[in-house]
C-alpha positions as CSV (number, residue, x, y, z in Angstrom):
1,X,20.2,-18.6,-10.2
2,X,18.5,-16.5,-7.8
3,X,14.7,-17.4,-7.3
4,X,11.8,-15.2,-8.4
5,X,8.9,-14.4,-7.3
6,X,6.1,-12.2,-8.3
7,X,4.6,-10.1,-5.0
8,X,1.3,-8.6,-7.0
9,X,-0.2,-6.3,-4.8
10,X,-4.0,-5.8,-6.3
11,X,-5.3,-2.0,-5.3
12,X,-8.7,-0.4,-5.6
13,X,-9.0,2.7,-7.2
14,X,-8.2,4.4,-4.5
15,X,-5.9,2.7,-2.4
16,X,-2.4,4.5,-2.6
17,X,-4.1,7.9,-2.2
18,X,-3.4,10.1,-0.1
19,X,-6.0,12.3,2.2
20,X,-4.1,15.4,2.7
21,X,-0.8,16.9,0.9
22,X,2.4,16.1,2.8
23,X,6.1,15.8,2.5
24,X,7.2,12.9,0.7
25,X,8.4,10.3,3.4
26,X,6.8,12.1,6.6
27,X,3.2,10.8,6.2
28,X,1.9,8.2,8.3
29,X,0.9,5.2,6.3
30,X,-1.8,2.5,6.8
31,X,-1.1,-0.4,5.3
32,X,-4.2,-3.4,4.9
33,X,-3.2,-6.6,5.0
34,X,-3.9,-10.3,5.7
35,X,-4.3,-12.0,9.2
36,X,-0.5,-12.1,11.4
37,X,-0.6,-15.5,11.2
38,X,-0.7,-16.0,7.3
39,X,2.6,-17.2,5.9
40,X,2.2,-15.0,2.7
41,X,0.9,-11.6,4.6
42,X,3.4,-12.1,7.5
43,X,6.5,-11.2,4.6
44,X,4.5,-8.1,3.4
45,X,3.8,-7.3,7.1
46,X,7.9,-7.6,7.4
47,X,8.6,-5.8,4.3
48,X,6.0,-2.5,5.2
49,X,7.7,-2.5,9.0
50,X,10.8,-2.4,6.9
51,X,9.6,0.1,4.7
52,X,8.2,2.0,8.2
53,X,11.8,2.4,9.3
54,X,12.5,5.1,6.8
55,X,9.3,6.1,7.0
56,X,9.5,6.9,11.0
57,X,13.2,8.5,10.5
58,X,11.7,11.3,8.3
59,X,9.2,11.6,11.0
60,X,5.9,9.3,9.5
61,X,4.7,6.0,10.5
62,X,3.7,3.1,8.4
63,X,0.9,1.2,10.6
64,X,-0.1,-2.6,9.5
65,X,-4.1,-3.5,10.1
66,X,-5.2,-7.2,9.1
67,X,-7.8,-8.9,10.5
68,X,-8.4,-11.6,13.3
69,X,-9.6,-14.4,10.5
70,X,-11.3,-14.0,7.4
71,X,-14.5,-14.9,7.8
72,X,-16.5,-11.9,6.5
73,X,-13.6,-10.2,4.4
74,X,-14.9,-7.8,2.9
75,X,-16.7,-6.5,5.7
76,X,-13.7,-6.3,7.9
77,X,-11.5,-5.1,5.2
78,X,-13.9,-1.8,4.5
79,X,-13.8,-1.4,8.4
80,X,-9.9,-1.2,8.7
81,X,-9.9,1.1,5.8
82,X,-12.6,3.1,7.3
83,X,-10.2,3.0,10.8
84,X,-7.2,4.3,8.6
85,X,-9.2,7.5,7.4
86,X,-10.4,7.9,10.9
87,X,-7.0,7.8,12.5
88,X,-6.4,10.6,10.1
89,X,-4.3,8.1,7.4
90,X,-2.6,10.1,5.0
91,X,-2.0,7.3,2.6
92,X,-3.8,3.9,2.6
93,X,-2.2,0.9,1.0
94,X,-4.4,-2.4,0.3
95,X,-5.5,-5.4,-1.6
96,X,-9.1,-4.6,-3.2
97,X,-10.6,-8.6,-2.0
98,X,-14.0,-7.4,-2.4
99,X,-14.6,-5.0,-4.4
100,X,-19.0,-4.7,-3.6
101,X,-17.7,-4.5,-0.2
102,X,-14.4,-2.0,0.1
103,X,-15.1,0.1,-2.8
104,X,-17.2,2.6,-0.7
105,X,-14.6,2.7,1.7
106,X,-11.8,3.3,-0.6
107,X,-13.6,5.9,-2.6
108,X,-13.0,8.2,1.2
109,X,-9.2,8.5,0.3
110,X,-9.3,10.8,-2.5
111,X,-6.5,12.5,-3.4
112,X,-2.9,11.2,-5.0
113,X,0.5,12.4,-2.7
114,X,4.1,11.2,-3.6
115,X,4.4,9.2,0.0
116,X,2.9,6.3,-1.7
117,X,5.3,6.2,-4.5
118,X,8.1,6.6,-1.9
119,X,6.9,3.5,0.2
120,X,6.1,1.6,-3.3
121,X,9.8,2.6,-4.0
122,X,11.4,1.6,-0.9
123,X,9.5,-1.9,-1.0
124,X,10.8,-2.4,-4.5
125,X,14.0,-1.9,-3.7
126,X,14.2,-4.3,-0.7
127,X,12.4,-6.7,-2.9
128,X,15.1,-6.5,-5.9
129,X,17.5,-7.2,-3.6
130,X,16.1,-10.3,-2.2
131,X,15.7,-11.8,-6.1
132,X,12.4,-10.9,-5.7
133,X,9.6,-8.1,-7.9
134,X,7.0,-6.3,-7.0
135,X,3.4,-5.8,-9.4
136,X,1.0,-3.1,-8.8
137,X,-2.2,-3.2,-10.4
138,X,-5.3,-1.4,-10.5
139,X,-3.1,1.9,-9.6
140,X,-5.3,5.0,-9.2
141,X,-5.2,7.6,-12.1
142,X,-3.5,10.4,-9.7
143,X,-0.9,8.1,-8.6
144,X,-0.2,7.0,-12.3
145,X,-0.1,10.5,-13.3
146,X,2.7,11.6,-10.5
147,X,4.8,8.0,-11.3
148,X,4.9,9.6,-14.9
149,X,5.4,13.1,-14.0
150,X,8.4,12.2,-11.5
151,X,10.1,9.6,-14.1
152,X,9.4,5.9,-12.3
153,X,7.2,4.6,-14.8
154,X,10.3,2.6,-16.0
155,X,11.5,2.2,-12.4
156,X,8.3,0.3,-10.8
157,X,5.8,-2.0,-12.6
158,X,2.4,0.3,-12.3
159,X,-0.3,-1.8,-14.3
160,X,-3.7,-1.1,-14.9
């Protein structure tokens, strides 16, 4: 029986937005995450530089930015967002771990583009074929709204 498990990947309201309108798979991605020596964030990590790959070979990037510890989270968190956006991100992917703290910064990145639902794709499909799933809540409304309009609301698990 092949083993299960449940990746859920928590966004804020903004955070698979993208900041500008590109093609599909050449945008160049920032993707939040834990600290590099987390056991849990170092297999995301792994799966978004796998992701990246693709990515770069339609001329993108997929960039990772965690923080040193988590001491002051949410703080930290906003500021790598904040990096993204000034590093001219168009697409920002992350956990939502304090909301009082990283809303403001992920209400910059305010417009939906398809290169999140490609990388959101690409990660499912790497996950399926390890046994494994991948959740996404708190999707934003214009990333919802393009999942419907292209047909994938059947193909990845967008809740909330």
């Amino acid at each position: 029986m092949p083993r299960s498990s449940r990746l859920a990947v928590t966004v804020a309201a903004a955070a698979l937005a993208a900041l500008t309108a590109t093609a599909a798979m050449s945008a160049d991605i920032f993707v939040i995450g834990g600290k590099p020596d987390d056991a849990f964030w170092s297999r995301v990590k792994k799966g978004a530089e796998d992701a990246g790959l693709i990515v770069e070979a339609q001329g993108g990037s997929v960039t990772w930015l965690g923080p040193q510890n988590y001491d002051n989270l949410g703080v930290d968190a906003a500021e790598l967002i904040r990096q993204a956006i000034d590093q001219g991100a168009d697409a920002i992917v992350g956990p939502n771990w304090v909301p009082e703290a990283m809303d403001p910064a992920f209400a910059a990145v305010v417009e939906a583009d398809s290169a999140a639902l490609a990388l959101l794709l690409e990660w499912s499909r790497r996950l399926k074929a390890r046994g494994d799933t991948l959740s996404v809540t708190g999707m934003p409304d214009g990333l919802k709204s393009l999942s419907e309009l292209y047909g994938l609301d059947e193909v990845l698990p967008l809740a909330g």
